[in-house]
C-alpha positions in Angstrom: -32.5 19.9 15.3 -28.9 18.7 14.1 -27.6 15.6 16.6 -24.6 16.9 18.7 -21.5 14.8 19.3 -18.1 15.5 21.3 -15.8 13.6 20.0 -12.9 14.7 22.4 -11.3 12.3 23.4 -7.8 11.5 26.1 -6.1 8.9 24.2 -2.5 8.3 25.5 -1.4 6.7 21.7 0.9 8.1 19.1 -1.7 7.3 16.5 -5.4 8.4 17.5 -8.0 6.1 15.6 -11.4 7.1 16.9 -14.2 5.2 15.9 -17.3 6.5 16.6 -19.9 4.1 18.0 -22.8 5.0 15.4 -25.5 3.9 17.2 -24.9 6.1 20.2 -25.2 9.1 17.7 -27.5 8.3 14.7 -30.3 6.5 16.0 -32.2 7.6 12.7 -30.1 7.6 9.2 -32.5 7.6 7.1 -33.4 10.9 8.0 -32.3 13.6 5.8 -31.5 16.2 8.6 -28.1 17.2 8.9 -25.8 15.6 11.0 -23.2 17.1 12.7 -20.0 15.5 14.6 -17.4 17.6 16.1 -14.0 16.8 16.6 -10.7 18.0 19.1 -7.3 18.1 16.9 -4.6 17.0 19.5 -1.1 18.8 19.5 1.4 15.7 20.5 -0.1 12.8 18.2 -1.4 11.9 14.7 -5.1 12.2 14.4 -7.2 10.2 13.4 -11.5 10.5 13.1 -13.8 8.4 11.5 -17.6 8.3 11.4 -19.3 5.0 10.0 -23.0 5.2 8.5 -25.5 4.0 7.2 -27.2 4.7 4.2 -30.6 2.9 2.7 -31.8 5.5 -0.1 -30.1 6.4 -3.3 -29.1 9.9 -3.7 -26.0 12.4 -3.0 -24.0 12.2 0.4 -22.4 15.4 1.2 -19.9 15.9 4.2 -18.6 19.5 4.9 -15.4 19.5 7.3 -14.2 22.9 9.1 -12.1 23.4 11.8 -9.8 25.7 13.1 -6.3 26.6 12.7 -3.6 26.2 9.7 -3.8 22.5 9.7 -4.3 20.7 6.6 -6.3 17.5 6.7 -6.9 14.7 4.7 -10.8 13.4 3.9 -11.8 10.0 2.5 -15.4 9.2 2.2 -15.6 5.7 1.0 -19.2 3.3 0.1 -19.8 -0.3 -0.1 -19.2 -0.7 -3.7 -16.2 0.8 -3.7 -17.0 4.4 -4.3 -14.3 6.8 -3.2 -14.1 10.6 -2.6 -11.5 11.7 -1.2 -10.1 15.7 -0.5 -6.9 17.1 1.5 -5.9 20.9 1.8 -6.7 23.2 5.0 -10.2 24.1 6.4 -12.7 24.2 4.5 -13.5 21.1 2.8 -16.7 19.2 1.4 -16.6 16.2 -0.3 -19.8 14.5 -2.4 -20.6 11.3 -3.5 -23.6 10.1 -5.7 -25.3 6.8 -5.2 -27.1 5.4 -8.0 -27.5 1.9 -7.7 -28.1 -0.4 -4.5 -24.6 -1.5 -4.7 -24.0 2.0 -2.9 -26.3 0.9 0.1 -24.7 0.1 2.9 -22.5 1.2 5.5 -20.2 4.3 4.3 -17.5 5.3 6.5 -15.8 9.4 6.5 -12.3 9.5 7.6 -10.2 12.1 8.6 -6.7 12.2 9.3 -3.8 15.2 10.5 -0.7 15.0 11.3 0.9 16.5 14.8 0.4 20.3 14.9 1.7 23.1 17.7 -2.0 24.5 18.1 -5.1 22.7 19.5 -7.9 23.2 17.6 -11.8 22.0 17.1 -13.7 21.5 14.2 -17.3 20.4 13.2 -18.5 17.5 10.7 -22.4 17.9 8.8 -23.3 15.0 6.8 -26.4 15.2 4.6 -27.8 12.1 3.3 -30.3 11.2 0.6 -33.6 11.5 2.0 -36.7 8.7 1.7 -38.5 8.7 -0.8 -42.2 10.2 -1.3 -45.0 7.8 -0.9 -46.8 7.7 -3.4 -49.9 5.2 -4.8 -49.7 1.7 -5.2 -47.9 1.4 -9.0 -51.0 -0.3 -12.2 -51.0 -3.7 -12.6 -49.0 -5.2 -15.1 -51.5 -5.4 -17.9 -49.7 -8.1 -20.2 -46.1 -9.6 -21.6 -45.2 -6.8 -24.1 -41.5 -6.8 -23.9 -39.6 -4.1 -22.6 -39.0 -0.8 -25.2 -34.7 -0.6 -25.8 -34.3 2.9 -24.0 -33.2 5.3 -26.8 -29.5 5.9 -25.4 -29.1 1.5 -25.8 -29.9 1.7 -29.1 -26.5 1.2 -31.8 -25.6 4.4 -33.5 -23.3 4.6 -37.2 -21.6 7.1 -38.3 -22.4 8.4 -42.1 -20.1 8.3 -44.9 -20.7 12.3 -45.1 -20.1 12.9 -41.8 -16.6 14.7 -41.3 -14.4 12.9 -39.8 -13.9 13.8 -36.0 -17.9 13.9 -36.1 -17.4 10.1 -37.7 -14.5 8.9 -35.0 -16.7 10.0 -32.3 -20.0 8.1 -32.7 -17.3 5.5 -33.1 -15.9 6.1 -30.0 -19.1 6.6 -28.5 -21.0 3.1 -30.1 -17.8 1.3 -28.9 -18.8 2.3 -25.1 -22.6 1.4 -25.6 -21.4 -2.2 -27.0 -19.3 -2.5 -23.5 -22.3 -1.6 -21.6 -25.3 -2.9 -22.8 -26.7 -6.3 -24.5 -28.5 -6.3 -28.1 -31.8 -6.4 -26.1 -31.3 -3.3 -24.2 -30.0 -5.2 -21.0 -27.0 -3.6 -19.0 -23.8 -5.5 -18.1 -23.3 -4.0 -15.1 -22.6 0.1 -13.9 -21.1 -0.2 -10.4 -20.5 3.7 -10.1 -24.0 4.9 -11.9 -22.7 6.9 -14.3 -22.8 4.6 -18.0 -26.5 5.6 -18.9 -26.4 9.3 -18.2 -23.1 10.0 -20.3 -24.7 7.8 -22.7 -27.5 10.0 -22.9 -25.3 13.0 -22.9 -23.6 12.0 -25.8 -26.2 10.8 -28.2 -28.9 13.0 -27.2 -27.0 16.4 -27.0 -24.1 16.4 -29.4 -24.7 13.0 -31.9 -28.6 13.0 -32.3 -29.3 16.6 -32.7 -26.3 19.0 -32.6 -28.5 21.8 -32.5 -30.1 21.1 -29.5 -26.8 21.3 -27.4 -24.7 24.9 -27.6 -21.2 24.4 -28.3 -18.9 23.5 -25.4 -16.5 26.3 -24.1 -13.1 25.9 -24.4 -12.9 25.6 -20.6 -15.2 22.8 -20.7 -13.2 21.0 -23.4 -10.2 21.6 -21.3 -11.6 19.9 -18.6 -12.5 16.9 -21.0 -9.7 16.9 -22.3 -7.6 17.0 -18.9 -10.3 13.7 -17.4 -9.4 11.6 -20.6 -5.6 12.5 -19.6 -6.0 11.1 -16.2 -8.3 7.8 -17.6 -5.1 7.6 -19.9 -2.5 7.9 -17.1 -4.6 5.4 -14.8 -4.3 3.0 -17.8 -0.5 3.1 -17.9 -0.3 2.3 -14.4 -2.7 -0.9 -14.7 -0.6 -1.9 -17.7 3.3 -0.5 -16.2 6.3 -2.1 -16.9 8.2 0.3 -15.5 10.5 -1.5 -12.8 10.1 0.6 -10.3 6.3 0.3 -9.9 6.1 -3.7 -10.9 9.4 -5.0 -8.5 8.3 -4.2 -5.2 10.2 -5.5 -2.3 9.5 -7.8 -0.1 8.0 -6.6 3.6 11.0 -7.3 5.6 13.9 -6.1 2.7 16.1 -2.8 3.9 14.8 -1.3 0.9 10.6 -1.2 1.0 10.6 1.9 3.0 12.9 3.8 0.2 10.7 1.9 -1.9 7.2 2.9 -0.9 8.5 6.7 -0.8 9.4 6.5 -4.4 6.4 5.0 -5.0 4.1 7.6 -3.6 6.0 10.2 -5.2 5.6 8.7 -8.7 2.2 8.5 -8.4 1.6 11.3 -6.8 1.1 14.0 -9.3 -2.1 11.6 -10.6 -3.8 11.9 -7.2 -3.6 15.4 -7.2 -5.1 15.3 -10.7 -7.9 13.7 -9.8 -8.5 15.6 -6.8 -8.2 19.2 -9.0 -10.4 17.7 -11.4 -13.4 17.1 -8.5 -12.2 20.7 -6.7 -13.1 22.1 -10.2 -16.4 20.4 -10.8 -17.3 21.1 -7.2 -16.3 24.8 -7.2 -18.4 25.5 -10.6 -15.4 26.0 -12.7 -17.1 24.2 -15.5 -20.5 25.3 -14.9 -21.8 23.0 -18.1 -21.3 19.9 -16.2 -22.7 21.0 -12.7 -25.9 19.5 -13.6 -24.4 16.1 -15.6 -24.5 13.5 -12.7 -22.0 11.3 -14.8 -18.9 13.7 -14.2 -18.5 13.3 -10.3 -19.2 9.2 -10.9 -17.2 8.8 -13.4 -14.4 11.1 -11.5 -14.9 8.7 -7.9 -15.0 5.2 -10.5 -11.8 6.4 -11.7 -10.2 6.9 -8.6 -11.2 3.8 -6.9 -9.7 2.0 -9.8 -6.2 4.4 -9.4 -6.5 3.7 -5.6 -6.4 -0.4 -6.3 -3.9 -0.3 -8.7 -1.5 1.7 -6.9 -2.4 -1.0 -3.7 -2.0 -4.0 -5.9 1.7 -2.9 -6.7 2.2 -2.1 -3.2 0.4 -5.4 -1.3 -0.7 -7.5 -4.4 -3.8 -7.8 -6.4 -5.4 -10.5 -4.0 -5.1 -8.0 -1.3 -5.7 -4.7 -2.8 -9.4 -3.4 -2.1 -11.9 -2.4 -4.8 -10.3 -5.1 -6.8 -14.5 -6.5 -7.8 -15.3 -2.6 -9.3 -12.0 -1.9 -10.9 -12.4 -5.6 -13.0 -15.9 -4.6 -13.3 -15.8 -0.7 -14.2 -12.6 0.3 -15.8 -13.0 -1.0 -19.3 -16.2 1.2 -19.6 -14.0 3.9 -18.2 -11.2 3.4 -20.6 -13.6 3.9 -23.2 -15.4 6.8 -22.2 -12.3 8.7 -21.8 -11.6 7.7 -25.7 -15.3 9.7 -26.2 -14.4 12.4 -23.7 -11.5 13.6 -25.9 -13.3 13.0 -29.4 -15.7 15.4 -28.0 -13.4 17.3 -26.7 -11.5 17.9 -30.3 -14.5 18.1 -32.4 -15.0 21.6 -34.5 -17.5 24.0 -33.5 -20.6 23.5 -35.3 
C-alpha cells in the first residue's frame, strides 16, 4: 500500500521551499514499495518541493513526476557522491539514477521547482528504490592465500600490426582508459559513478575480443556515440576555457554580475540541453542497443555532475563549487571514454 502525503501547504513567501520532514512519511526506506508524495502548484509564487531520502542498497532509483496543467517543471535528483539526474519540460517526467558503489548510499534529495502560473494545479510523486537484498547462506570459508585472478576486462590489450587502422586506434583508445582506471595487479583507482568496468567490458568483450560475437551497431546507435563524445568534448572546453567571458566573472556586488550571469547561462545553455536530450533518448528507447548497458546512464549523470561544477566554479569559484571531489576524481576517465565512444563510433562495419 503506497504511503500518502499532502504536501499542500499556505506559505505566505515569494519563494516556496518545502522541505519535507522524511521521517513523518517514510518510516521504512529500505522498502522497495513505491512511494508516493503529492504536491499543490500555487498560482501567486515560485514553487518549490523537495523530498530528502534515504537509500542503504545499491540499485536504480526511479522518480516519476505528473501533475496537472501546462506548467513546465524542472527535476533534479541528486546522491551523496555527487550523482546528478536532472529533467525539465511539462508533465510527465521520470528521471533514473543507478547506484553502483556505496559512495551512492546516503541521503538523496528530489527537487522540483516551477515558476508562477495562472492555474492551480496538483500533481503526484512515486519513488522506487532498490530493494534489499535476498538472504541467502552464509558465504565458504576462505580456503587459502591464492591471489586474486585479474578480471578479464583489467587485463592490457595491443593492437596488431595487421589490424586496420580505426580497428588499431581504438584498442588504443580503449587500453589508454583501462591504464586510467586500473593498477597492473587488477586493482581499481577509483569509479565514483559505477560505470568504468561495464564499458570496459563492453568494449573488449563485444567489439575488440571477438567482433563476431557483437552485431554491428546501427547508424542511430553510432549517432548517439558519436553525439555523447561531442558533449564529453564540449564539457572539456569548458574545464579548460579561456574564453573571457566565462573565466572573468564579476565580483558579487559589481552593476554588471546580473548581465553577467544571464550571459553566462545562455552560453552554456545549449550543453545542458544536450545532455538532457541525450538521457530523454536513452530513457525513451531511442537507442534500444544501449537500454540494457548500465554504463550509458552513469556515464551520462558523471558527465553532468562534472558540467554542473564547472559551470559553478566560474560562477562562485572552484573552492565553493559542489561535486568538486567527483569531477577531480571522475572526469579524466570520462575524457577518455569519450575518445573510445567515437573510435567506435567511426569504425567500418565488419
Amino acid at each position: 500500500m503506497p504511503v500518502i502525503f499532502d504536501a499542500q501547504r499556505s506559505v505566505q513567501r515569494r519563494v516556496a521551499a518545502l522541505i519535507l520532514p522524511l521521517a513523518l512519511v517514510w518510516p521504512a526506506l529500505g522498502l522497495s514499495a513505491d512511494r508516493r508524495f503529492r504536491f499543490d502548484l500555487p498560482t501567486d509564487r515560485v514553487f518549490e518541493f523537495s523530498i530528502p531520502f534515504e537509500v542503504d542498497q545499491l540499485g536504480r532509483i526511479d522518480a516519476a513526476v505528473d501533475w496537472d496543467g501546462s506548467r513546465p517543471l524542472v527535476l533534479r535528483l541528486e546522491g551523496p557522491d555527487g550523482t546528478v539526474s536532472r529533467r525539465a519540460g511539462p508533465s510527465p517526467q521520470s528521471l533514473r539514477a543507478e547506484i553502483a558503489f556505496a559512495s551512492g548510499l546516503g541521503t538523496w534529495t528530489l527537487t522540483l521547482r516551477g515558476l508562477p502560473a495562472r492555474e492551480r494545479a496538483t500533481g503526484s510523486v512515486v519513488l522506487s528504490l532498490p530493494p534489499p537484498p535476498t538472504p541467502v547462506g552464509d558465504p565458504p570459508a576462505s580456503s587459502g592465500s591464492t591471489p586474486p585472478t585479474i578480471e578479464p576486462w583489467a587485463l592490457p590489450i595491443t593492437s596488431r600490426s595487421a589490424d586496420p587502422p580505426p580497428l588499431r586506434a581504438l584498442i588504443d583508445a580503449v587500453e589508454a582508459l583501462r591504464r586510467n582506471v586500473v593498477l597492473a595487479d587488477g586493482t581499481r583507482l577509483g569509479d565514483p559513478c559505477g560505470w568504468q568496468a561495464e564499458l570496459l567490458v563492453y568494449l573488449r568483450t563485444a567489439i575488440i575480443a571477438d567482433p563476431t560475437l557483437a552485431p554491428p551497431l546501427t547508424e542511430a546507435s553510432r549517432r548517439y556515440l558519436r553525439r555523447t563524445a561531442d558533449a564529453i568534448e564540449a564539457i572539456e572546453a569548458l574545464n579548460n576555457s579561456t574564453d573571457p567571458l566565462l573565466v572573468s566573472a564579476p565580483t558579487e556586488d559589481s552593476p554588471t554580475r546580473r548581465a553577467w550571469e544571464s550571459l553566462m547561462r545562455a552560453r552554456l545553455q545549449p550543453l545542458e540541453t544536450e545532455l538532457d536530450e541525450l538521457e530523454r533518448l536513452l530513457r525513451e528507447g531511442h537507442v534500444p542497443e544501449f537500454e540494457t548497458q548500465p554504463w550509458v546512464p552513469r556515464l551520462l549523470a558523471c558527465a553532468t555532475t562534472c558540467e554542473r561544477y564547472w559551470s559553478e566554479a566560474l560562477r562562485i569559484g572552484p573552492e565553493l563549487a559542489p561535486h568538486r571531489d567527483v569531477a577531480s576524481k571522475a572526469w579524466p576517465a570520462i575524457r577518455l571514454a569519450g575518445d573510445a565512444l567515437r573510435r567506435l563510433a567511426d569504425l567500418p562495419l565488419i
